[in-house]
TIBA-277291 format. One line per 10 residues: number of its first residue (from 1); their letters; for each residue x, y, z of C-alpha. Coordinates in steps of 0.2 Angstrom, whole numbers. Layout:
BEGIN
NUM	A	X:Y:Z  ...
REM end
This chain:
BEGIN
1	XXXXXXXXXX	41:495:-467  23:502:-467  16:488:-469  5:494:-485  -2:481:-497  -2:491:-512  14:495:-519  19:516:-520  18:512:-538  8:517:-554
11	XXXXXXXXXX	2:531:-564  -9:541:-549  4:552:-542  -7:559:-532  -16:543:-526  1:536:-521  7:552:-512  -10:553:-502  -6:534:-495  10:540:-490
21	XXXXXXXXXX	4:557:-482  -8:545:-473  6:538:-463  15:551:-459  13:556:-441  3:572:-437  18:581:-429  27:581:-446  17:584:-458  20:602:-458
31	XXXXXXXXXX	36:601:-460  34:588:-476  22:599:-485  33:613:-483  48:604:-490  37:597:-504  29:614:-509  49:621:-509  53:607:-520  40:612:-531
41	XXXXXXXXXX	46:629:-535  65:626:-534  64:609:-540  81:597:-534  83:583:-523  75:582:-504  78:571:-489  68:574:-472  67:561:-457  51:561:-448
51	XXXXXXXXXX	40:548:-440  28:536:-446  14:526:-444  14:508:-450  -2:498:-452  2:487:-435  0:503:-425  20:503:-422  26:522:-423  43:520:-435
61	XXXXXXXXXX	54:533:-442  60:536:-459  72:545:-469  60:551:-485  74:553:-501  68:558:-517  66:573:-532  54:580:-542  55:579:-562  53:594:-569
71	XXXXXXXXXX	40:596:-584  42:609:-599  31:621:-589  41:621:-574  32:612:-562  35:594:-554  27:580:-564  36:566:-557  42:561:-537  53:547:-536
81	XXXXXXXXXX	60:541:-522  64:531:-506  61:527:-490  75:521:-475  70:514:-458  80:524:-446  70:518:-431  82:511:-421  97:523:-423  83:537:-420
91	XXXXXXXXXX	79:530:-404  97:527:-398  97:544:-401  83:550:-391  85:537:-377  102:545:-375  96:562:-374  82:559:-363  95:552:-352  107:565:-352
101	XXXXXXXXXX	91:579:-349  86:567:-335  105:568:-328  107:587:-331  90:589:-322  94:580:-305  112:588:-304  102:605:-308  87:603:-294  89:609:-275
111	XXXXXXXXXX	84:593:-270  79:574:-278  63:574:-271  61:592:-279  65:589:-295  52:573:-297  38:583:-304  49:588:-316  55:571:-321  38:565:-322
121	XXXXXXXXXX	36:579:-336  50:577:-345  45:558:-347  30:558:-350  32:573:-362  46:564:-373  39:547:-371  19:550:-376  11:548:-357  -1:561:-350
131	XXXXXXXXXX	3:559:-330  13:552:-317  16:550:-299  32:543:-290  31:533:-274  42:530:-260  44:514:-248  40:520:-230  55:522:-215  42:514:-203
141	XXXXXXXXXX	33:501:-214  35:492:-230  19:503:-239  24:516:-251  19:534:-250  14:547:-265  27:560:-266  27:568:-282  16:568:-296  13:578:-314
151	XXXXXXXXXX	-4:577:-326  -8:585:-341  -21:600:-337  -35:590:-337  -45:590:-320  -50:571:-324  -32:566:-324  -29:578:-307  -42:569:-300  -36:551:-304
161	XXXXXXXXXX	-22:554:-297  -32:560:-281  -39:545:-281  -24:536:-281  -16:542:-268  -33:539:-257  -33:522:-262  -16:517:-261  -17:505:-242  -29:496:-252
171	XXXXXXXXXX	-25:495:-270  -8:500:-274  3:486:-268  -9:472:-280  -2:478:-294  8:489:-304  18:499:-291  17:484:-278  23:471:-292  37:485:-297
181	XXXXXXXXXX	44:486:-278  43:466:-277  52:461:-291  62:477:-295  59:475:-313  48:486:-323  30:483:-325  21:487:-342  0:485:-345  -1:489:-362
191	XXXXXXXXXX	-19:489:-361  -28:491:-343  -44:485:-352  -37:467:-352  -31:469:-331  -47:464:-323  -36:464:-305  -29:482:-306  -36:490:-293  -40:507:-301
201	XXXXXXXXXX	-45:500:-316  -64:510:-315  -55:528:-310  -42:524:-326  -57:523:-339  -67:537:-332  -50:547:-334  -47:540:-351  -30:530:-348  -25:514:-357
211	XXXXXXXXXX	-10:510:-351  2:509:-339  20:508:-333  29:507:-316  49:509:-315  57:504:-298  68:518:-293  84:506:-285  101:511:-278  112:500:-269
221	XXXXXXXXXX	103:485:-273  88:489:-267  72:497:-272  68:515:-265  53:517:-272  41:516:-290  38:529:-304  21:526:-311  16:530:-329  -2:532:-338
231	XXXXXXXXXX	-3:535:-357  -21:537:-365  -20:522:-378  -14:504:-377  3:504:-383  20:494:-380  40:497:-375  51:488:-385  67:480:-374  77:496:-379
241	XXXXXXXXXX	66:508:-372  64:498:-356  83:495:-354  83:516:-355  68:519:-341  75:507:-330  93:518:-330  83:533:-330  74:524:-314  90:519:-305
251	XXXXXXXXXX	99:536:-308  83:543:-297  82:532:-287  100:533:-282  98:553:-280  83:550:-271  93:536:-259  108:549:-259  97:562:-252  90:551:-238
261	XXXXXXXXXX	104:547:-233  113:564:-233  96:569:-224  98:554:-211  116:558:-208  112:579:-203  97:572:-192  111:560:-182  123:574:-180  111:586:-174
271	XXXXXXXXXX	105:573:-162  120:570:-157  123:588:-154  107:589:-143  111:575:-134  129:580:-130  123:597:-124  108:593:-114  109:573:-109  108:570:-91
281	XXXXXXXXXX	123:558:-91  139:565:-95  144:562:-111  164:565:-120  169:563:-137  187:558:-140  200:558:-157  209:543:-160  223:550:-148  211:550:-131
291	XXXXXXXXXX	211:571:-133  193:577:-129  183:586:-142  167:590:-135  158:588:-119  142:591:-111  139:601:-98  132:588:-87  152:581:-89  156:598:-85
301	XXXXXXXXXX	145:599:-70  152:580:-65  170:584:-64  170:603:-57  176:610:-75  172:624:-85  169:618:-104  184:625:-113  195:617:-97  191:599:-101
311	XXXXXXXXXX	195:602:-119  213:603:-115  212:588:-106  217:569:-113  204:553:-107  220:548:-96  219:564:-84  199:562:-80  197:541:-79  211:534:-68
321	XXXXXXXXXX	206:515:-70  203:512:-87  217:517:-100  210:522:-117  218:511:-128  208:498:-118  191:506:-125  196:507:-145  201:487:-142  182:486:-134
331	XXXXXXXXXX	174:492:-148  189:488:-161  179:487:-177  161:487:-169  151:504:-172  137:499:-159  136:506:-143  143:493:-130  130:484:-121  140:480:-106
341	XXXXXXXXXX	143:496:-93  162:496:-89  168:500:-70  179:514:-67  181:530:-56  185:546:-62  195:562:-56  186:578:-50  196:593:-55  201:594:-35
351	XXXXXXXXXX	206:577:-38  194:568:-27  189:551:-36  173:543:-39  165:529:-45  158:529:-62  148:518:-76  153:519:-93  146:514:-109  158:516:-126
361	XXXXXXXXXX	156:517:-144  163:524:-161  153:534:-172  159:541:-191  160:562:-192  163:563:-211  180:556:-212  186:554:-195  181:543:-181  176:549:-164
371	XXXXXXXXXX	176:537:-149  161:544:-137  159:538:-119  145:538:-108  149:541:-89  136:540:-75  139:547:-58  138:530:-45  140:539:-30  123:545:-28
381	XXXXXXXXXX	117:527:-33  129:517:-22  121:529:-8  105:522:-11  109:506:-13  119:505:4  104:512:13  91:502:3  102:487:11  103:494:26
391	XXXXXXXXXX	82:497:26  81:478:18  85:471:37  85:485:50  70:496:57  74:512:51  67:523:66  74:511:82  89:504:72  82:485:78
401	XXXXXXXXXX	79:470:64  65:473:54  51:458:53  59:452:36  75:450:46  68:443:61  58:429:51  75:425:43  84:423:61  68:413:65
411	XXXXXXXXXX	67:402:53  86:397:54  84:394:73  69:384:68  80:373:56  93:371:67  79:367:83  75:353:71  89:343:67  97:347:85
421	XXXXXXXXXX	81:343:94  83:360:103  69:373:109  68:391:105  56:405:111  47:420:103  40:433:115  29:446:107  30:465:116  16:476:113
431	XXXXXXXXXX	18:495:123  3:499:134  -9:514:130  4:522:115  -7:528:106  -13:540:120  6:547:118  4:550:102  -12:558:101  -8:569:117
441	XXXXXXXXXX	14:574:113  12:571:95  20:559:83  38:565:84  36:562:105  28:543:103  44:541:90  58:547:102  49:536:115  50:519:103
451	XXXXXXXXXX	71:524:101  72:525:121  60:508:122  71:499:109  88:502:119  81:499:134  75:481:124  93:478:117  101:481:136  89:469:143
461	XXXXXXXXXX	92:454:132  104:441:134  118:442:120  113:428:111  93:434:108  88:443:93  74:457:94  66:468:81  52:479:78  36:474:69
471	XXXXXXXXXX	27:488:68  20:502:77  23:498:95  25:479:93  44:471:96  48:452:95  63:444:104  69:428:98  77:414:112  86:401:108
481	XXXXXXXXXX	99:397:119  93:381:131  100:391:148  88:409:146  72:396:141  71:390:157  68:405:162  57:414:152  45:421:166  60:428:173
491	XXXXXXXXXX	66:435:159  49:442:154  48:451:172  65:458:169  60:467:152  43:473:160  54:482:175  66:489:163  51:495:152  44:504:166
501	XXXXXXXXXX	56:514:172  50:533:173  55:542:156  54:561:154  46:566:138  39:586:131  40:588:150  30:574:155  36:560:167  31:545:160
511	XXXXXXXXXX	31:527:166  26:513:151  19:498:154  20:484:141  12:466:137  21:452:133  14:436:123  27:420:123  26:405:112  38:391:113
521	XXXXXXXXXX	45:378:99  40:365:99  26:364:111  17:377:103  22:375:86  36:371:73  37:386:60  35:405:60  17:408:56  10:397:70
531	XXXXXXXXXX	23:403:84  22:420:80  2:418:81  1:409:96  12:424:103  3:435:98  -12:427:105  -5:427:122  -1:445:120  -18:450:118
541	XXXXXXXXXX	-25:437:134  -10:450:143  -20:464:138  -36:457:143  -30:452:160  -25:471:164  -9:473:154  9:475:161  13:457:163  17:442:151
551	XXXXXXXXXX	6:426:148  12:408:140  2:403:126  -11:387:130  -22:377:119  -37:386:128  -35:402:120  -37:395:103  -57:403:95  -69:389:99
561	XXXXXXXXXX	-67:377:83  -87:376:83  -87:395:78  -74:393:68  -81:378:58  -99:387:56  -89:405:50  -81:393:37  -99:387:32  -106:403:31
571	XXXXXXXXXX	-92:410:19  -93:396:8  -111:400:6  -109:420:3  -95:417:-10  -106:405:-18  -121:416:-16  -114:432:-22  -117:438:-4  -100:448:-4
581	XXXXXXXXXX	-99:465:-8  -84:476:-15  -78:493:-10  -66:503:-19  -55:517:-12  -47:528:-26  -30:531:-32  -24:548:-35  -13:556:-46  -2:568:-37
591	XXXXXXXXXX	4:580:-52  -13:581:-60  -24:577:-45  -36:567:-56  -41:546:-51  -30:537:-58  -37:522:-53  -44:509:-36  -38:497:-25  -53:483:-24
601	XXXXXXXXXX	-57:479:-5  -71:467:-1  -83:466:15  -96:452:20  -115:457:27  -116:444:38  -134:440:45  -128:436:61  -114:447:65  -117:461:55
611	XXXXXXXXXX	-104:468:43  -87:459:43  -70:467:38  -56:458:28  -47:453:46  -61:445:52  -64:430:38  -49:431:26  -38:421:40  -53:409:36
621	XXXXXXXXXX	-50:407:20  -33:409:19  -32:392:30  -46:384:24  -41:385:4  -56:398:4  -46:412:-3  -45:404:-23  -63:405:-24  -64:421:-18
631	XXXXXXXXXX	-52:429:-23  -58:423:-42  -72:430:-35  -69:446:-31  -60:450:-48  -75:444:-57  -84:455:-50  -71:472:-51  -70:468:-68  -88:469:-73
641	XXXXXXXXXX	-87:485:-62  -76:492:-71  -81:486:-90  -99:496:-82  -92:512:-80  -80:510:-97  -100:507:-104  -106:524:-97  -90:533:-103  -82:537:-87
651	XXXXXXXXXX	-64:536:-88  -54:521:-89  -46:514:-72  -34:504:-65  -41:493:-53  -29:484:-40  -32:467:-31  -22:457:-16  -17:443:-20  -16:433:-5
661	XXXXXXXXXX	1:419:-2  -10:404:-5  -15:412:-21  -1:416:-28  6:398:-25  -10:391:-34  -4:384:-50  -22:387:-58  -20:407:-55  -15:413:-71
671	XXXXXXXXXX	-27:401:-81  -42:410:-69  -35:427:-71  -33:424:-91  -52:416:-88  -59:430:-78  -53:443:-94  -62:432:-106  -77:431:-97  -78:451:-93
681	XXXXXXXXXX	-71:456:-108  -58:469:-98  -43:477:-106  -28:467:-95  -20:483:-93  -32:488:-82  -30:476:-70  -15:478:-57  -13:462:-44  -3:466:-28
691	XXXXXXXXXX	7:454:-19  21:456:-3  38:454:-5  35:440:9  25:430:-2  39:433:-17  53:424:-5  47:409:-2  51:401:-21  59:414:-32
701	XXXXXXXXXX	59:402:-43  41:398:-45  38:420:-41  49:424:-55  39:413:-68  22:418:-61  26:435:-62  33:433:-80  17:423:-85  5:438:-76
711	XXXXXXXXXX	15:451:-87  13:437:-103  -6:441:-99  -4:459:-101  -7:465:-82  2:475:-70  10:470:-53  12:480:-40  24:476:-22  13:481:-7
721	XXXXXXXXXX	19:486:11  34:491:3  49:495:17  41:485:31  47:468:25  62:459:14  63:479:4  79:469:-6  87:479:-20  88:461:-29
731	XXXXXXXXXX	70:460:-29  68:474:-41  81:469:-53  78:449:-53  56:452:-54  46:463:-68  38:475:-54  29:491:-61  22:497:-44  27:501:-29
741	XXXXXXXXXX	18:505:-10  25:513:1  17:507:17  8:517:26  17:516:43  31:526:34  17:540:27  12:543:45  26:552:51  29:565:38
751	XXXXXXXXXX	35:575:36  39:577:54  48:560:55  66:561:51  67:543:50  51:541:36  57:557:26  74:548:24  64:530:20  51:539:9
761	XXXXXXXXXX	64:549:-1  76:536:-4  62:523:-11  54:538:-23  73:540:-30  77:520:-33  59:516:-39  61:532:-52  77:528:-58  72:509:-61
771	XXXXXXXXXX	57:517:-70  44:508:-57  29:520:-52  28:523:-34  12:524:-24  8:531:-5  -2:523:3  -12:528:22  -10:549:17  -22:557:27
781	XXXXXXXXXX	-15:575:31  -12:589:17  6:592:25  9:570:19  2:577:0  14:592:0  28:580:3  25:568:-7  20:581:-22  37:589:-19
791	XXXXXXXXXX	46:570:-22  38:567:-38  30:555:-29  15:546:-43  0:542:-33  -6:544:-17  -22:533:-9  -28:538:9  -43:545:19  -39:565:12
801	XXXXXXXXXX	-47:559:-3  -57:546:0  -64:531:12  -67:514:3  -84:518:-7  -98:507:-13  -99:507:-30  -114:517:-32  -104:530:-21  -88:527:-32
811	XXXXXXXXXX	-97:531:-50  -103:546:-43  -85:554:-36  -79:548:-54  -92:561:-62  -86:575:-51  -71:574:-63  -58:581:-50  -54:576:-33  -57:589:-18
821	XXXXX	-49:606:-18  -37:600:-4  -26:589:-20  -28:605:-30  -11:613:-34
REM end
């Protein structure tokens, strides 16, 4: 049993008592000598179980029999005896009780994650180890966490465990703790000196450890975390022992698992309970029976209800379309929320319907199942979206087409022209000297004299024309009809005398005089963009030749294609030679009144004709296939900007770049734009691209995969002149928009203009609900940022702040820190 070569046999008793005192384990001994030395006086038989060490190093226990012979002096002459291997029994024994001490103290403990310093004691107390630590898997990653551990009082073991804990994103999961989690099996190193790959093999020998053990703590089939055990001399756990700390493991880890989940279980229902009591959608909980249980006050609030009124209230008396039998069935035995928003209309306490959106699901209270509905108010949204329709093809000051109608009526006549072989003619009206009204009676004067121009427009025109406002003071009337073509001069006079005709206005008389450009289809051209140029250059020959009268459009008034061919030269050169320079006017926050970011601009130094403006050269190079080079151009060159400043540590910025049509249709654009952030090393997210919704009509298809490939790439886009052209609801649910401008024709008239408050206010509501940012662009007035501050309106970008600035100028203002004290709250 021992393992001792020399039989306990001989004449020596003393010798043969010394070997076996030699074995017996140090914790006994006491306990033998006194037995013995009682013995001795008393003499008798004795038995004592006690633990001893064989030669192999294996701790055993015995059961020691024996007696003393008594000589004729009355002392012990002789010990005879035996020894029983009780080792296996003696450790049922003690596995069973350390179980039991580990059940009692988990049932005993306020909490299971409490109680682990305490189990780590009781094991490594009762099982020869001198520290511990338990770890737990993460809720947000697969890395376990230290969240209890025990040592001996030695500060070299306290500190190994330190050092553990520092070291676990690095170490732990090699070995050990990570090998326990992956295979949920317990992990021995009966001697760290032989485990050249445990990662804190040093810290364990300067601590004076020599072994090791981890125990996955699992419940439900899964690991929750590890127990990790150190002892101070190489050693081994026979299967017995292991069966036992693997129980003792799961029992933990169950408690452990039970706790999370009771903890996980209070954290939903007191999110529920703040959700019901302070969601902004109305929110009602049901029993099975459709009685309501709980609302919010925003349900309260919806329906005209006091709280304790729509308790006594069944599903039937507040929906009057969807029974609610039918919203079990929907979610029958599914617990997720439904992903599908049902249409219905509920019943206001003065029983007034209205239309509703509702999401349903079941959740689990204890024992009981709750069915809880999400309502959300559609009266409001259908608002919106009928005046967002209504905006999408009408003028919202005259009540005429807006251009992105008009270019559909256009370009519908223009189809039919072609396959009918028919004509069709666009006059372009531009009002005489407005601006004087303006600056002399004031915006909301020169706005009531548009309204009288535009019904003097409509009663002028034949039924069959269509006219529409462009802009500003510009209309555009659209003829088709072969009878009124033959007489377009006529027509033209007719509108000019009707125009005219005396107008009082703020107490003046006034008497307006107008221009009128005429193109015709198809001697002057065959699609929108070229008749509605030609148009528009006759319109301005009108103004030249005195205004208030109407000129056809000749060949003669096209630019001299000598000049145009040597402007094209020149630009070529200047993008090559880097002769362009940028601008950059800021972007504002409205809340914190800080730059948020730029919209890039570019300018040309021409050596000839001075300093050129976009109008004057991008026509150019919009025509001439000019615009991809430049436009590569000009984000090459903002980018390095902008990666400049980052450099000097001024703040980061967003900075925003026009896409031009021809552009955006270049299938090479998103392999430059991902080449132009390689190159200058810019974040993507600081880049923001602006196209029209114009340029997004002409192939959805092809817009809604360049979009999706421009977000791929990590940018922003953003929709510019919002309001003035297509402004489709569609368009902001089919494409990933982030942005949106709000022209600045709209920005001018506030807040005096009915008309741009109602326009402004109902854009900054959709854009918010869709969760797209809303920019204002043209704000030049402290009046315009009070309004648009009071909207919640996001940014604003305007002369009040800033002019386009060089970017010398640029880095400077972005030291200031804050803008001028005008944006100041």
């Amino acid at each position: 049993m021992l393992g001792i070569d020399t039989p306990l046999s001989g004449s020596d008793c003393e010798i043969r008592f010394r070997d076996l005192w030699r074995h017996v384990h140090p914790g006994d001994r006491p306990t033998l000598k006194a037995m013995i030395r009682k013995t001795l006086r008393s003499g008798g038989p004795f038995m004592l179980e006690c633990r001893l060490n064989g030669m192999d190093g294996v701790l055993r226990w015995g059961c020691l029999r024996g007696d003393f012979a008594m000589a004729g002096g009355g002392a012990g002459s002789r010990l005879a005896g035996s020894i029983v291997d009780i080792t296996h029994h003696k450790q049922a024994l003690l596995r069973h009780d350390l179980e039991q001490a580990v059940a009692a103290l988990l049932s005993e403990a306020s909490s299971a994650r409490s109680a682990m310093p305490a189990l780590l004691q009781l094991l490594a107390t009762q099982l020869g180890w001198c520290c511990g630590a338990v770890w737990m898997q993460g809720s947000d990653d697969a890395t376990p966490r230290q969240v209890a551990s025990w040592a001996l009082p030695e500060s070299r073991l306290t500190h190994f465990l330190e050092l553990s804990r520092d070291s676990q994103q690095q170490q732990l999961c090699r070995m050990l703790a990570g090998a326990a989690l992956a295979t949920s099996a317990p992990v021995m190193l009966g001697d760290l000196d032989r485990q050249r790959r445990f990662g804190r093999l040093q810290a364990a020998r300067e601590a004076g450890l020599g072994c090791a053990l981890a125990v996955p703590l699992r419940a439900a089939g899964q690991s929750v975390g590890v127990l990790e055990l150190f002892g101070p001399a190489p050693r081994s756990l026979d299967a017995g022992w292991l069966r036992s700390v693997l129980a003792i493991g799961q029992h933990a880890g169950q408690a452990l698992q039970r706790e999370r989940a009771e903890s996980a279980l209070l954290e939903a229902r007191t999110q529920l309970q703040v959700m019901l009591a302070h969601g902004l959608e109305s929110f009602f909980v049901h029993d099975a029976l459709g009685q309501i249980c709980d609302v919010n006050q925003s349900a309260c609030d919806m329906l005209g209800y006091q709280r304790d009124e729509l308790l006594l209230l069944e599903h039937s008396q507040v929906d009057a379309d969807l029974p609610f039998r039918r919203l079990q069935e929907l979610v029958d035995a599914d617990t997720q929320w439904q992903s599908i928003p049902l249409p219905s209309r509920h019943r206001r306490r003065d029983g007034s319907l209205f239309p509703v959106e509702i999401r349903v699901g079941r959740i689990e209270l204890g024992s009981q199942s709750r069915w809880v509905t999400v309502a959300r108010d559609l009266s409001l949204c259908n608002e919106l979206k009928a005046q967002m329709k209504h905006l999408a093809c009408h003028d919202p000051l005259t009540g005429l087409h807006n251009r992105a109608m008009f270019s559909r009526q256009l370009n519908v006549a223009l189809g039919r022209a072609r396959q009918g072989g028919s004509g069709l003619a666009v006059l372009l009206i531009d009002l005489d000297r407005f601006k004087l009204i303006n600056d002399a009676l004031g915006h909301h004067a020169g706005d009531r004299l548009l309204q009288e121009m535009a019904r003097r427009l409509r009663s002028t025109l034949p039924p069959g024309a269509a006219v529409a406002r462009m802009g500003g003071d510009e209309f555009i009337v659209l003829i088709n009809e072969a009878a009124m073509l033959e007489r377009l001069p006529q027509l033209a006079s007719q509108i000019l005398q009707t125009l005219v005709i005396e107008y009082p206005l703020e107490g003046q008389r006034l008497h307006i005089t107008a221009s009128i450009g005429i193109s015709t289809c198809p001697q002057d051209g065959h699609d929108e963009y070229t008749l509605v140029k030609r148009a528009d250059q006759a319109m301005y020959r009108a103004k030249a030749a005195g205004k208030n009268t109407c000129v056809l459009y000749s060949l003669q008034m096209d630019p001299s294609p000598a000049a145009q061919l040597s402007l094209e030269s020149d630009l070529r050169r200047a993008i090559e030679r880097n002769a362009l320079t940028l601008r950059f006017q800021p972007k504002v926050s409205v809340q914190t009144a800080c730059i948020t970011g730029s919209e890039v601009l570019v300018r040309w130094q021409h050596d000839e004709l001075g300093l050129l403006q976009p109008e004057d050269f991008i026509p150019i190079a919009e025509e001439t296939g000019l615009i991809v080079p430049l436009t590569k151009w000009i984000m090459v060159q903002a980018c390095r900007q902008n990666c400049e400043w980052r450099r000097q540590g001024l703040p980061s910025l967003r900075l925003a770049i026009n896409l031009s049509a021809r552009q955006f249709a270049d299938g090479g654009l998103l392999a430059d734009i991902e080449s132009v952030l390689a190159e200058t090393g810019m974040d993507p997210a600081l880049l923001e691209l602006e196209i029209t919704e114009s340029m997004m009509m002409r192939d959805t298809r092809h817009t809604r995969q360049m979009l999706l490939g421009l977000k791929a790439l990590g940018v922003h886009i953003a929709l510019d002149d919002f309001g003035v052209a297509y402004s489709s609801l569609s368009h902001l649910k089919r494409f990933p928009i982030d942005i949106i401008k709000i022209d600045r024709s709209f920005i001018q008239g506030l807040p005096g203009s009915k008309a741009d408050v109602a326009i402004t206010e109902a854009i900054i509501a959709l854009s918010h609900k869709l969760n797209i940012s809303v920019v204002a662009e043209g704000v030049e007035q402290a009046e315009q940022l009070q309004f648009l501050r009071s909207r919640q309106c996001n940014e604003i970008q305007g002369y009040l702040f800033s002019r386009p600035l060089d970017a010398n100028a640029f880095s400077a203002l972005l030291r200031q820190g804050r803008p001028e004290e005008q944006l100041a709250d």
